[in-house]
C-alpha positions as CSV (number, residue, x, y, z in Angstrom):
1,X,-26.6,49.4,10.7
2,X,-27.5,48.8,14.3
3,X,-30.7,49.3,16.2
4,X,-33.4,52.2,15.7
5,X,-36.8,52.4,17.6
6,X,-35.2,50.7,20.5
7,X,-34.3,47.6,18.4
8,X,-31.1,45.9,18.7
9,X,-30.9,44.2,15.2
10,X,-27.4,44.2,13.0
11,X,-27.4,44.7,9.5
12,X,-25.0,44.9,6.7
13,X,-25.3,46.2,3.3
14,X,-23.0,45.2,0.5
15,X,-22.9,47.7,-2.3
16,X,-22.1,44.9,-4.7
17,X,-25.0,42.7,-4.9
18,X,-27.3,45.2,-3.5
19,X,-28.4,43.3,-0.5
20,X,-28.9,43.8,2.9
21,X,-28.3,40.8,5.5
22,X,-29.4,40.5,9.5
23,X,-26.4,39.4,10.9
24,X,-27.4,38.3,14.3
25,X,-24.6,37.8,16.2
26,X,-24.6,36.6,19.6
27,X,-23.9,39.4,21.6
28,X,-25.1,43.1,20.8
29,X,-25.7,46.2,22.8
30,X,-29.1,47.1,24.3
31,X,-32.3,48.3,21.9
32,X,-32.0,51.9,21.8
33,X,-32.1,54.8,19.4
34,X,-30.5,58.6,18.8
35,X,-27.3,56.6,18.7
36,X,-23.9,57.2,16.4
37,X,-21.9,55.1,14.7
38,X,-18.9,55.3,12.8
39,X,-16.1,53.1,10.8
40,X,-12.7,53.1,11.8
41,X,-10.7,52.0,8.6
42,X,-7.4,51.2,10.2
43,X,-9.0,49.6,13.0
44,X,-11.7,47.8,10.8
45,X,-14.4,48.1,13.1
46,X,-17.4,50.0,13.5
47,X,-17.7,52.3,16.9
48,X,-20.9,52.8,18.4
49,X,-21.5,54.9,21.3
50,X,-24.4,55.8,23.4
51,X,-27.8,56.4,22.0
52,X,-31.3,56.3,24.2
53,X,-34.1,54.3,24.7
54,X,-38.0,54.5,25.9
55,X,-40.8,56.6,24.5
56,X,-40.0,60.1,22.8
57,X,-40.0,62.4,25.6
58,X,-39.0,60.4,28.7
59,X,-35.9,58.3,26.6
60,X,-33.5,57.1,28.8
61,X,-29.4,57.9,27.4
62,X,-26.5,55.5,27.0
63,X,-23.3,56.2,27.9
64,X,-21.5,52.7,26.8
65,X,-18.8,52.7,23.6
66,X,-19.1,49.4,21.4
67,X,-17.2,48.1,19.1
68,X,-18.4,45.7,15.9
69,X,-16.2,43.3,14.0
70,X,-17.8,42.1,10.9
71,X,-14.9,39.5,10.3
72,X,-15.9,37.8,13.5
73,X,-19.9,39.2,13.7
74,X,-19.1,39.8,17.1
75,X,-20.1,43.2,19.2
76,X,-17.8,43.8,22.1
77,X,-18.7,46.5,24.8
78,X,-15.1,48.8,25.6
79,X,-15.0,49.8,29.1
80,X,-13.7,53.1,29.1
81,X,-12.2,55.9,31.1
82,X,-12.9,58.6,31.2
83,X,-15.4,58.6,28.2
84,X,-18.0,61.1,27.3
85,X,-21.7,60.8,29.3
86,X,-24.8,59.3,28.7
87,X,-26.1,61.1,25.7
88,X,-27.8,60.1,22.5
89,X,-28.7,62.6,19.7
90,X,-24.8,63.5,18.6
91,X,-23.2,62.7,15.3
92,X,-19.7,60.5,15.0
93,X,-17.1,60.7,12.1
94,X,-14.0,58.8,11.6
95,X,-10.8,60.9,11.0
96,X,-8.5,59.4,8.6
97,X,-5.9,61.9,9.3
98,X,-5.8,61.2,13.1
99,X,-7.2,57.7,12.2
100,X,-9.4,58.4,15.3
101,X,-13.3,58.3,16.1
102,X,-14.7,61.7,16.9
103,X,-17.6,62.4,18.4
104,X,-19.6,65.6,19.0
105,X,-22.4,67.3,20.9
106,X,-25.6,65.4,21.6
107,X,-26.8,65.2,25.6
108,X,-28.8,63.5,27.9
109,X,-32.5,64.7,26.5
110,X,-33.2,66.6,24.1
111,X,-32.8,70.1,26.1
112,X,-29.8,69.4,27.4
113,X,-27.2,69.3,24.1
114,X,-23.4,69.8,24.9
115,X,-20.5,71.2,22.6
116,X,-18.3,69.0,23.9
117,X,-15.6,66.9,21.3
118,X,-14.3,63.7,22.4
119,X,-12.0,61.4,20.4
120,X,-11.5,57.5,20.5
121,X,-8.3,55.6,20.0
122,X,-9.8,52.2,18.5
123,X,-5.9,50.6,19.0
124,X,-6.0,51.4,22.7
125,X,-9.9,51.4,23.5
126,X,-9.6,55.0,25.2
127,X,-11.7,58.3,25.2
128,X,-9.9,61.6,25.5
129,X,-12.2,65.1,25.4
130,X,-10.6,67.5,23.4
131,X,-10.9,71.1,24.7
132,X,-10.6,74.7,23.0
133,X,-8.5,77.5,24.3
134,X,-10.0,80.6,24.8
């Protein structure tokens, strides 16, 4: 778990012992909220991308892809293009069958929503936007 009401705390809960542990590492991305995050089995590492922060109403969006390795507790920010725009407020899944990130929707305040799809390749630290045929 990362962040929430512009915080920029790390947290991992293991199902076994019912516990849940600040990690703290070193290096993390900004305090923000209306982020998404999602696992990446093959990869082993947790993608987070974008997200806003500031009061409700007048949030300002994120548009910067990070990666977490719990192994290491280490965040590293990817520096990708072309990757989808500052947006918080969308929703990220991992696809096992692709064994990609996906990402959908969200925009830049809360009027402004996009149906965009974008995929990231953890292996190669790249954004593509996938697009529909009419």
């Amino acid at each position: 778990m990362f962040g929430g009401a512009d915080l920029d705390d790390t947290w991992t809960y293991h199902a076994r012992t019912n516990e849940w542990k600040e990690m703290r590492p070193t290096r993390a991305p900004s305090g923000r909220q209306y982020h998404a995050m999602a696992y990446d089995e093959r990869a082993d590492r947790v993608v987070l991308f974008g997200g806003a922060a500031g009061p409700q109403g007048v949030e300002t969006p994120f548009g910067d892809t990070w990666m977490y390795d719990l192994a290491r507790n280490e965040w590293t920010e990817v520096r990708a293009a072309p990757a989808p725009t500052m947006r918080g407020w969308h929703a990220m899944a991992y696809d096992a069958v692709l064994g990609r990130v996906v990402l959908f929707g969200g925009g830049p305040h809360r009027d402004g929503y996009r149906a965009e799809t974008w995929v990231f390749d953890t292996t190669a630290s790249s954004w593509s936007q996938l697009t529909t045929s009419p």
